[in-house]
C-alpha positions in Angstrom: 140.5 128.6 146.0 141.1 131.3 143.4 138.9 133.7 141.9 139.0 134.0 138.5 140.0 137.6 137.4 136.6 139.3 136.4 136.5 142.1 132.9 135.7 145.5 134.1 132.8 147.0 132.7 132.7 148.8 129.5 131.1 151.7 128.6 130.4 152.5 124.9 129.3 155.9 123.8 126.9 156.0 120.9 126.3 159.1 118.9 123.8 159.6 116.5 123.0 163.3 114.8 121.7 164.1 111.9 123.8 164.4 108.8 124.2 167.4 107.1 121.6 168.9 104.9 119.0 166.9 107.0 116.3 169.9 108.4 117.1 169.6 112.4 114.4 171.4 113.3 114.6 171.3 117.6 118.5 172.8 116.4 116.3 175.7 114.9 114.0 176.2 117.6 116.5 176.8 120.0 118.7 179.1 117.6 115.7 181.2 117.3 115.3 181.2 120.9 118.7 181.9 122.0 118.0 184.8 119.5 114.8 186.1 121.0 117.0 185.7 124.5 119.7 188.1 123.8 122.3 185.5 123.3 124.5 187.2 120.8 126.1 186.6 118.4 123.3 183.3 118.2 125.7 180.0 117.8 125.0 177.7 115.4 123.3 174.9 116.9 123.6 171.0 115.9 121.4 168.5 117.7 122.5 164.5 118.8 121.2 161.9 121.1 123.9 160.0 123.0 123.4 156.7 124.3 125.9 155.3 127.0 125.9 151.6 126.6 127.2 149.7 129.9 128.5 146.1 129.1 130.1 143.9 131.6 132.5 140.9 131.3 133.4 141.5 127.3 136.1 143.2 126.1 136.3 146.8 124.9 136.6 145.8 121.0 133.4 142.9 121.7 131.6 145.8 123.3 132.2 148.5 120.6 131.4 145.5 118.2 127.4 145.3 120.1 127.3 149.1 120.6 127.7 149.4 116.4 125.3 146.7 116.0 122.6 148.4 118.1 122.9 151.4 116.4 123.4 150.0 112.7 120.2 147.4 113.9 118.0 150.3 116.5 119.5 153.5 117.3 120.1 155.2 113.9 119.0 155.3 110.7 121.7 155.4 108.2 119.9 157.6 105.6 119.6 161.0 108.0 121.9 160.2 110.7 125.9 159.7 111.3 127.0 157.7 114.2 129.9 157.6 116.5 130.8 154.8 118.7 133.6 155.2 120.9 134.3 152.5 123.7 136.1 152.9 127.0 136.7 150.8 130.4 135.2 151.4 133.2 
């Protein structure tokens, strides 16, 4: 008897920062404390959350369709934040 073939998993990356012009205010805190550290010259700092979605048996464009969906639906706000989804197999 024959197995069917089973998909891999697919991971999909979801990134979600703020969009610029939006006060990031953890980004600040830890400019002003690299600053206080001696870190010199102090980097511009940028905060994001990234989510690693894990979906098994669909396939990668089916997966990158749910990941945008959760963000467009939970993970984001699309006033203040810009998202990047980006899909790959495991």
């Amino acid at each position: 008897m024959a197995v069917a073939p089973t998909r891999p998993s697919v991971t999909v990356e979801v990134r979600v920062a703020l969009k610029p012009g939006v006060l990031d205010a953890e980004a600040e805190n830890i400019e002003k404390s690299l600053s206080l550290l001696g870190v010199r010259p102090a980097p511009k700092v940028r905060t994001a959350r990234v989510y690693d979605l894990v979906f098994e048996g669909l396939s990668e464009e089916d997966a990158r369709a749910r990941a945008q969906e959760a963000a467009d639906r939970l993970l984001a706000n699309p006033v203040i934040h810009t998202v990047r989804v980006v899909a790959q197999r495991d």
